[in-house]
Structure formats: structure tokens, C-alpha cells
VMD Tcl script that draws the C-alpha trace (Angstrom):
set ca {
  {0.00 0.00 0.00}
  {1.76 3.04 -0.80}
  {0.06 6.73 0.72}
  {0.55 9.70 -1.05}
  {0.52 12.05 1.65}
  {-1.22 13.99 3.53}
  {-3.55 15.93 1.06}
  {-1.88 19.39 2.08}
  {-0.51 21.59 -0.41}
  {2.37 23.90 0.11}
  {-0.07 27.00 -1.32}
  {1.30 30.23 -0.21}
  {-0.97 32.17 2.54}
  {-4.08 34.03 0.04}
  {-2.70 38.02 -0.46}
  {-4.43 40.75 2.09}
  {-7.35 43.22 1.11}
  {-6.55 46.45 2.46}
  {-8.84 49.42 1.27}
  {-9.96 47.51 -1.35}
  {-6.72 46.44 -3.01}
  {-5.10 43.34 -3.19}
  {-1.92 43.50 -0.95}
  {0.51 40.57 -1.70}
  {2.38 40.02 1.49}
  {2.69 36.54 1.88}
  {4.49 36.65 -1.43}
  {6.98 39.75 -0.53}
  {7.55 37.54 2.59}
  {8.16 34.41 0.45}
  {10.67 36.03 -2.06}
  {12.79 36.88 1.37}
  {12.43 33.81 3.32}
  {15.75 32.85 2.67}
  {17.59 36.11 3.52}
  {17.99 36.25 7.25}
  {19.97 39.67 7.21}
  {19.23 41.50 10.02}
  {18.43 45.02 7.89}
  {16.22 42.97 5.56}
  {14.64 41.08 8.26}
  {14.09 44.96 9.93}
  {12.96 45.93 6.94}
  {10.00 43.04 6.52}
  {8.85 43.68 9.89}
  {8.66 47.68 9.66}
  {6.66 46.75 5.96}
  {4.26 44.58 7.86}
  {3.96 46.95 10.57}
  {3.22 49.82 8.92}
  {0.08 48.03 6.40}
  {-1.28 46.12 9.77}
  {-1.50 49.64 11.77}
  {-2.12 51.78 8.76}
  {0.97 53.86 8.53}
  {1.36 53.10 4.57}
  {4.50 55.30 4.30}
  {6.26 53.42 7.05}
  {5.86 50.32 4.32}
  {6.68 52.14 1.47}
  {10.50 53.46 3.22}
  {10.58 49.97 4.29}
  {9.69 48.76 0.64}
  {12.09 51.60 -0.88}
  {14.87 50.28 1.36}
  {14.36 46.81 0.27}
  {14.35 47.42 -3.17}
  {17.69 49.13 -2.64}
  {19.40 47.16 -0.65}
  {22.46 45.50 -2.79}
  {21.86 42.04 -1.35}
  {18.61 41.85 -2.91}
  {18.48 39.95 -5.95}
  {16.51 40.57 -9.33}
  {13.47 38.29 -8.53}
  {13.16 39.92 -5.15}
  {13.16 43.59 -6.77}
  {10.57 42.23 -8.95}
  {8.41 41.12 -6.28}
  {9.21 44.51 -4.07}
  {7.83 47.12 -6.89}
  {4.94 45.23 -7.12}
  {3.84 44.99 -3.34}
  {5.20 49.38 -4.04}
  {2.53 49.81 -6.55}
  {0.19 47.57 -4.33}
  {0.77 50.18 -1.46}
  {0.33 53.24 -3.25}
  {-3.06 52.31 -4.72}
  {-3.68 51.25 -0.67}
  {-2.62 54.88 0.03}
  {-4.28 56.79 -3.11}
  {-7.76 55.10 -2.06}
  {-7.47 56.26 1.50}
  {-7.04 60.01 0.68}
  {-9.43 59.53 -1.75}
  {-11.82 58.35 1.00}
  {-10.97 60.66 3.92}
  {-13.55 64.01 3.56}
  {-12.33 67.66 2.39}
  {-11.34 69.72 4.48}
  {-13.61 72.44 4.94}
}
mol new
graphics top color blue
foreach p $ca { graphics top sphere $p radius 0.5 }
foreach p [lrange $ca 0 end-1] q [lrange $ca 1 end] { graphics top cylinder $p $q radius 0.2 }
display resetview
């Protein structure tokens, strides 16, 4: 009798909603997993930090860093502008939701 496991797939955790826009996390966390650097590991946290309280510009320096940072490598850039452009739209829809001024 052979058993082919468990049934379980190795899926990657489903990407967050936030204000309406699909934030992929689990996949900016994924492209890092490997890299335990201490300033990219910093760098994750303050990124998950800042979309989990709200402070979307916390992310995006966190993001910015990231994307700078010489030890990250091409496919990890890749995945970094995306989550950017996922954050802006995050941050674009909540100013355009907060009232005028008056």
C-alpha cells in the first residue's frame, strides 16, 4: 500500500485586502524567506507593521529600502515594486476616502 501524503498543499498564505486592493504580502515575505539579514529582516517587519497599523508610508520606506538594498536579488526587486505599486493604490484610495477639508 503506498500513501501519497497527507492531502496538504504547500499553497502560499491568500494576499491581504486592504482598502480595497489586493496586498501581496505573503508573497513579498516568500521572495525573502531565505535572507535572514538582520536590515532585511528589519525591513520586513517595519513593511508589515506599517500596512497592519495603517501607517502606509512606514511600508513604502521599508519597501524603498528593500528594493535598494544591494543584497537583494533581481526576482526579489521584482516582487518589491509590485507589493510598491500595491501600497500606493492602498494609500491613493485612502485620501481619496478621507472628507475635504472644509
Amino acid at each position: 500500500m503506498i500513501f501519497a501524503g497527507c492531502g496538504k498543499s504547500q499553497k502560499e498564505p491568500p494576499a491581504s485586502q486592504i482598502q480595497g486592493v489586493t496586498v501581496d504580502l505573503a508573497k513579498l515575505q516568500a521572495a525573502y524567506a531565505t535572507n535572514t539579514a538582520p536590515d532585511v529582516q528589519e525591513q520586513l517587519m517595519q513593511v508589515s507593521f506599517g500596512m497592519r497599523y495603517g501607517d502606509y508610508m512606514k511600508s513604502l520606506v521599508a519597501l524603498d529600502k528593500l528594493v535598494n538594498n544591494p543584497a537583494s536579488t533581481e526576482p526579489q526587486k521584482q516582487v518589491v515594486n509590485q507589493v510598491i505599486e500595491q501600497v500606493k493604490q492602498v494609500l491613493n484610495n485612502q485620501q481619496n476616502k478621507q472628507p475635504a477639508a472644509q
